[in-house]
N, C-alpha and C positions, 0 to 999 in steps of 0.2 A: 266288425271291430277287430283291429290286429289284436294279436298278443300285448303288442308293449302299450296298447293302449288299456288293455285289461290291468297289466301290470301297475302300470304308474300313473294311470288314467287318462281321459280324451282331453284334448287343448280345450275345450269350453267349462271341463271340471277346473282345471289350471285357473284360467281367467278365472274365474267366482272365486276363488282360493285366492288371487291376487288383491281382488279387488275390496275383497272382504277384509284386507291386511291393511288396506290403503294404498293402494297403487292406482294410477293415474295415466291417462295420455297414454293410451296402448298402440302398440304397431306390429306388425305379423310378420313372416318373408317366410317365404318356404321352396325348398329348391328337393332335389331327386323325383323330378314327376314324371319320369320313364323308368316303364318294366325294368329292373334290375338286370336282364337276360340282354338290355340293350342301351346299359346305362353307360358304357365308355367308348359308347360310336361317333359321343361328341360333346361339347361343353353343355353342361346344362344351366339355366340364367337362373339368378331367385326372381321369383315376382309375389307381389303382396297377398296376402291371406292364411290363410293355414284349413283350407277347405278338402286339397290334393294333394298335398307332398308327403313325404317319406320323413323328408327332415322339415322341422318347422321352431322358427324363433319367435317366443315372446318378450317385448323389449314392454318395461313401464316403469313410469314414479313413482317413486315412494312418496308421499306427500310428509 
């Protein structure tokens, strides 16, 4: 586990904390999934989940 995950906690504590608020229809994206050391060799895409990345969005409803 990183640091900022120790910090401000892991995206599946997030989600229960969302969900537990009433939030709905969740969606993920997560982009910086290269070594830092070789992160501006090239564009990097977002692709779905928050399982790999560095940066990662949680998008949801408020119901």
């Amino acid at each position: 586990m990183s640091w900022l995950n120790q910090q401000i906690g892991a995206p599946d504590e997030k989600i229960a904390l969302m969900q537990a608020n009433g939030f709905v229809d969740f969606e993920y994206a997560q982009t910086l999934l290269t070594h830092p050391m070789y992160a501006n060799d090239k564009v990097q895409e977002v692709i779905e989940g928050y399982d790999r990345g560095d940066y990662v969005a949680v998008c949801a409803y408020k119901k």
